[in-house]
N, C-alpha and C positions, 0 to 999 in steps of 0.2 A: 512625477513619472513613477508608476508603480512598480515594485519591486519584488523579482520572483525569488524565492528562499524555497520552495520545492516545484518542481513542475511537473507536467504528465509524463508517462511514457506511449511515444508514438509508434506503433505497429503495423503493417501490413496484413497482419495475420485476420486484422476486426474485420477488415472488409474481405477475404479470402471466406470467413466463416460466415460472413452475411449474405452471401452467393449462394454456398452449400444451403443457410436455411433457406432462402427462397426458392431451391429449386425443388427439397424436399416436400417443403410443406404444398408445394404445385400440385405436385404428384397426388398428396395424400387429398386434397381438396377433388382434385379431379375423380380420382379413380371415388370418393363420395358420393360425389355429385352423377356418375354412372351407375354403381352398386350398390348406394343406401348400407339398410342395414348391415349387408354379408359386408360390404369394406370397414364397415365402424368396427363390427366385432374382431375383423383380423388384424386392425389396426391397435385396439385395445390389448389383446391379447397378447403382440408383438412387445409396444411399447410398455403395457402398467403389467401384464400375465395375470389378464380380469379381463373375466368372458362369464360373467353371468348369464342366467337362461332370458333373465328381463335387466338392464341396466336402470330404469324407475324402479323408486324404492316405493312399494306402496305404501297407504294409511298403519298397517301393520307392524311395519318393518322400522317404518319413521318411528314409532311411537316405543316401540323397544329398544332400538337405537338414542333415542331421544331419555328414556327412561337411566340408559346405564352410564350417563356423562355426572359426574359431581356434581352437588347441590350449588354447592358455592360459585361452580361455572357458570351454571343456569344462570345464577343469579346476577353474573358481571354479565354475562350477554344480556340478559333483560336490561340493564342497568345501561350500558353503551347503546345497544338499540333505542333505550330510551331518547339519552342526548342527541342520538343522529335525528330520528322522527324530529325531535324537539326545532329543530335546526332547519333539517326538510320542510317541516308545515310552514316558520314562519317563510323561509324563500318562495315556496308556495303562493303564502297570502300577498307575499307583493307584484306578485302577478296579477294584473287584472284585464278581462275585459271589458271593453267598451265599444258605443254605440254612440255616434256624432250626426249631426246635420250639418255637413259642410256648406250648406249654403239651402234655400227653401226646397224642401221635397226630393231632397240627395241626401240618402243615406250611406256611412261607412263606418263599417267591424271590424273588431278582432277578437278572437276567442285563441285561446289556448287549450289544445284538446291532446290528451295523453297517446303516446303510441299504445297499439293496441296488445304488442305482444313482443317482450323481450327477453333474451338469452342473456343469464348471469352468469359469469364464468368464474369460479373462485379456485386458486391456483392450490395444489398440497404439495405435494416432492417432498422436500427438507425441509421447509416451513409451510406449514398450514396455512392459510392466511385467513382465521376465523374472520376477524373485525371486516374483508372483502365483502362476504353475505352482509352486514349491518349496512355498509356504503353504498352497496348495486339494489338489493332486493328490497329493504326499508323505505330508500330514496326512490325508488321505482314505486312502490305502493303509497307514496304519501303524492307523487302524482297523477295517481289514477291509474295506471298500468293494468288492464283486466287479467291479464295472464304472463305471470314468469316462471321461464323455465331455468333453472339452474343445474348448471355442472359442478362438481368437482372429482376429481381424481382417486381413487385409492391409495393408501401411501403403503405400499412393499406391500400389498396384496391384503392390506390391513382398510375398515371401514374409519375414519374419521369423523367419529362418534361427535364430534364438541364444532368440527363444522354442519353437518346435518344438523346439529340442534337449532344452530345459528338460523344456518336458512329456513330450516323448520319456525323457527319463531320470529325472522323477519317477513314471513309470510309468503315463502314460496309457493306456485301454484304445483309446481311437481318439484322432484329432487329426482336429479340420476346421476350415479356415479362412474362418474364418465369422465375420462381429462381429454387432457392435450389437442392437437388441431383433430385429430377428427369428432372429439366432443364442439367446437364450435363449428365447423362445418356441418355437423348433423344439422344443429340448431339452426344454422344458416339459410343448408339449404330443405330441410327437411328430409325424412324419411319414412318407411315404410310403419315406423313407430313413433317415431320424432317427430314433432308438428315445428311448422316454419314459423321463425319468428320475426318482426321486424327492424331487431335494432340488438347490436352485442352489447356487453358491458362488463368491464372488470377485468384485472390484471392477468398480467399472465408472461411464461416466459419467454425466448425470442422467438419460439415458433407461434404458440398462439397470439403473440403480436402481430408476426408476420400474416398469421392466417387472417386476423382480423382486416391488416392492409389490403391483404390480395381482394376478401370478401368485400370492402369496401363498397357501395355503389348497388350491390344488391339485395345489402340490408346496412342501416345505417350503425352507427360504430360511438361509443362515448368520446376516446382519445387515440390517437397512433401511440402506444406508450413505449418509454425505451427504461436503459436501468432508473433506478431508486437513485436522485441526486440532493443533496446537504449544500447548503452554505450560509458559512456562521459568518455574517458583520459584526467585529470586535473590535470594543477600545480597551484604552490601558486598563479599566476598571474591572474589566472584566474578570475571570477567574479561570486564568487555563486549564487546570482540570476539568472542568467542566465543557470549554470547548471540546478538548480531548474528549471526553466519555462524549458529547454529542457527536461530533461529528464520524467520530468510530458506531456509534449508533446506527447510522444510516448504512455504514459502509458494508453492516455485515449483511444486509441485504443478497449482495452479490458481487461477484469479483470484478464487474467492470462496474460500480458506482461509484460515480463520482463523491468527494468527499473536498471539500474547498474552504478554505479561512480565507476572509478580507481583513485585515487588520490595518490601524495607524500607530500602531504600537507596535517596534521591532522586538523588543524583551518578552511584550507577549506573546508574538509568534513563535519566536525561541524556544519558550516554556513549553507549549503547547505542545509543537512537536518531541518534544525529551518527555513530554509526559505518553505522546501517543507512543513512542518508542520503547517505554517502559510499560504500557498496560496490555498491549494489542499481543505481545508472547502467552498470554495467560487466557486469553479471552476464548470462550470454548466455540466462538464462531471465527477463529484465526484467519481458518483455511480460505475463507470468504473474504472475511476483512482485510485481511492479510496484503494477495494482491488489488484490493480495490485499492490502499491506499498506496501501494506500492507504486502502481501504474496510470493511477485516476485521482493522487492525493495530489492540490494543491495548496501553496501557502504566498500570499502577497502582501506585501507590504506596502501601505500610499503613505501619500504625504500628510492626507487628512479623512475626516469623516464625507467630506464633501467628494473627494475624488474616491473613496468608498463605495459610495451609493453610485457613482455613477459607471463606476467599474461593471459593484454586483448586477446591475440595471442588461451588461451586454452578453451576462453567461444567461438572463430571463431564465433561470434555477428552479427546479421542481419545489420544494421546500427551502427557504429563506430565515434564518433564525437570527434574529436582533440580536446580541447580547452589550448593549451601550449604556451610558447612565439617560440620556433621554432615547429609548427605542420607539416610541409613535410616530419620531419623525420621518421613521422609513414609511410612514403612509401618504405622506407629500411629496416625499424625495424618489420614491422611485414605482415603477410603474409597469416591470416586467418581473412575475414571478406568480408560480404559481400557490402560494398561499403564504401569508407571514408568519411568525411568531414571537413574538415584541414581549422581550424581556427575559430573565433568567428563572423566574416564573413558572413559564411556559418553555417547551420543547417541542422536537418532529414527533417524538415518539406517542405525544400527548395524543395529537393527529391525529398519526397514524391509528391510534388502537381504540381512544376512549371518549376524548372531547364531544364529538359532536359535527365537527366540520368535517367533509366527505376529504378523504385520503386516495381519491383517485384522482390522478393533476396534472398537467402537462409537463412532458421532459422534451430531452434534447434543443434546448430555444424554442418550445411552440406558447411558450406563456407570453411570449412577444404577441400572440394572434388568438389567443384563448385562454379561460379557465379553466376550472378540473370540471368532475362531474359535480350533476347538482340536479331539483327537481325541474331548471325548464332543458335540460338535455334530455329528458322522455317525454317534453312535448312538443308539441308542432303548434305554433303560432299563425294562424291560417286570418285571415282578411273574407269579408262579402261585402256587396254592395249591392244598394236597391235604390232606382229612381222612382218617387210614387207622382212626381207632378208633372205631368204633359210638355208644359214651357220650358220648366227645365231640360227633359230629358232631349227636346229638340235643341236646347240652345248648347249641350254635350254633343248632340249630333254632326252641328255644324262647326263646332270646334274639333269634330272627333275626324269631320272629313279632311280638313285643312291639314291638321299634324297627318294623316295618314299618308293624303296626297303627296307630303312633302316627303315621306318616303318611299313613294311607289307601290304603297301598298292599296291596292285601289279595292279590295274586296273589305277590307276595316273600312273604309271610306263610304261602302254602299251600307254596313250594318247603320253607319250613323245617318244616312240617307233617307233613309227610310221610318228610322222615328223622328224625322224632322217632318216627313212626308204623314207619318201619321198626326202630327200635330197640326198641321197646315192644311193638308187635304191637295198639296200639289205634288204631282206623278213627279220622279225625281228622270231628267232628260236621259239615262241610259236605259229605263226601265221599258 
């Protein structure tokens, strides 16, 4: 029976403020979707105080913007965009289509064909989130995507020089600086400058999560995402500082992320927590980390490795970190999460910023029903069919009438009728 040593704190308050954003961001969707530009711009102005004369940065503006980011930057972005491409192409390659004869002169496909036109959304506020551009716009162009429009925000009326560059060289089709729900509702729904796009992508905070919910359905969406969640599977061998600094890792994200140890080691838990206790006063993301772990930090302790995995298996965790003497066995043992990191090696942060693997992932329990992003979430996997031989296509026909009839569907019934009728040369009796 597992055993709680820290647990959450439960409030009222989360769903009181998840009300408030949903009815905001209504509003601000709506009164978009009536006034286009003039609502983007007063909306801008309100919430970032950015009301430029054009929100696209032209060829120009990228390129001098782009010009005044350090060398060294350039060079991590090229370098992370690298490993994502690297990553994206092969997912890519394992997609294939095909062409079958399911039986003489019955043809059936599939092709996988890229959405045509997608909105990247990359969050700034307090944290930039450069490495968002390498994840949405890179993996978006390694499957084809003909046109991304990317957003990000101004941060305290300042350009975020080192994300433009990002999107700039993950190969954005435009860049405008633009946040919050009415930069994704632009894109959404289109504007009097803003071209409609078909599909969102990329994090964002509760409102432009919210916006993306709401927008759901008339443009498609990569994930519902909620906060940044950690959880560290640990044995005794582990090294509790290290859990410590990881799991603090994630928390600074934001004040409601979750931050969780599994452990079968009670002395390790113990440690862990004296060490989070001792580091997190000092940590210059406190105020963040602070109450995430305050309010959102868990610590459990089982009886074994086995009832570990099946624990962490029911929180289906955004980011899952191994740290065990055999960690691969989390890739038999459990089956809800949305990405692993197997061993002391590796970390979230790896993820998150440089590796390669896309850092955009299902929260709140959706890893039970999905992954994160990747390159076939900007595509559509579409099917055709072609009968080229006469017999066959009537011998579908009289198959085709029978299933239909059996559900009353009598107009499917006469499609099949009638190329049974062309094959035969006999008038079918309703005609």
């Amino acid at each position: 029976m597992p055993v709680p040593l820290k647990s959450p704190v439960t409030s009222d308050h989360d769903q009181a403020a998840s009300a408030a954003v949903r009815e905001t961001v209504a509003k601000v969707i709506e009164d978009v979707r009536r006034r286009g530009d003039d609502a983007v711009r007063e909306y801008s102005e309100k919430f970032d105080n950015w009301s430029p004369e054009n929100f696209r940065l032209d060829a120009d503006a990228v390129e001098r913007i782009v010009s005044s980011v350090d060398e060294q930057a350039i060079t991590d972005i090229r370098a992370a965009q690298a490993n994502v491409r690297q990553f994206a192409e092969r997912q890519r390659e394992s997609l294939h289509d095909f062409e079958v004869e399911t039986q003489p002169g019955v043809l059936l496909g599939q092709k996988n064909l890229p959405v045509a036109a997608v909105g990247a959304y990359v969050p700034g506020g307090r944290y930039p989130l450069v490495a968002s551009a390498h994840m949405t716009v890179v993996t978006a162009k390694v499957a084809g995507v003909e046109r991304v429009t990317a957003c990000t925000p101004p941060i305290r009326g300042e350009i975020p020089a080192a994300t433009i560059a990002a999107l700039h060289l993950a190969g954005a089709d435009e860049i405008l600086l633009l946040g919050g729900v009415q930069a994704v509702a632009a894109m959404a729904l289109g504007t009097e400058t803003i071209g409609r796009v078909d599909m969102l992508a990329g994090p964002g905070n509760a409102y432009v999560a919210e916006a993306k919910r709401q927008l759901f359905g008339e443009v498609g969406i990569d994930l519902f995402a909620g906060p940044t969640e950690i959880l560290v599977i640990a044995d005794e061998h582990a090294d509790p500082f290290v859990v410590a600094v990881d799991l603090l890792s994630q928390a600074e994200h934001g004040p409601d992320s979750p931050a969780i140890l599994i452990t079968d080691s009670e002395p390790l838990a113990r440690e862990t927590i004296a060490h989070i206790e001792r580091i997190l006063p000092g940590m210059p993301t406190r105020d963040f980390a602070g109450p995430a772990w305050r309010d959102h930090g868990q610590v459990i302790v089982t009886a074994d490795l086995t009832e570990a995995y099946a624990l962490a298996d029911t929180f289906a965790a955004e980011h899952v970190q191994v740290l065990t003497t055999e960690p691969r066995d989390a890739l038999d043992r459990m089956r809800n999460y949305g990405a692993l990191f197997l061993g002391a090696g590796t970390c979230v942060s790896y993820g998150d910023k440089v590796i390669g693997t896309n850092h955009t992932l299902p929260t709140r329990g959706a890893a039970r029903y999905t992954g994160g992003l990747w390159v076939g979430k900007y595509l559509k996997t579409v099917t055709y069919q072609e009968v080229t031989d006469p017999a066959a296509s009537a011998a579908l026909g009289e198959f085709c009438g029978r299933a239909a009839r059996l559900e009353r569907f009598e107009g499917h019934a006469r499609s099949g009728d009638v190329r049974v009728a062309a094959h035969t040369g006999t008038k079918p009796e309703w005609a």
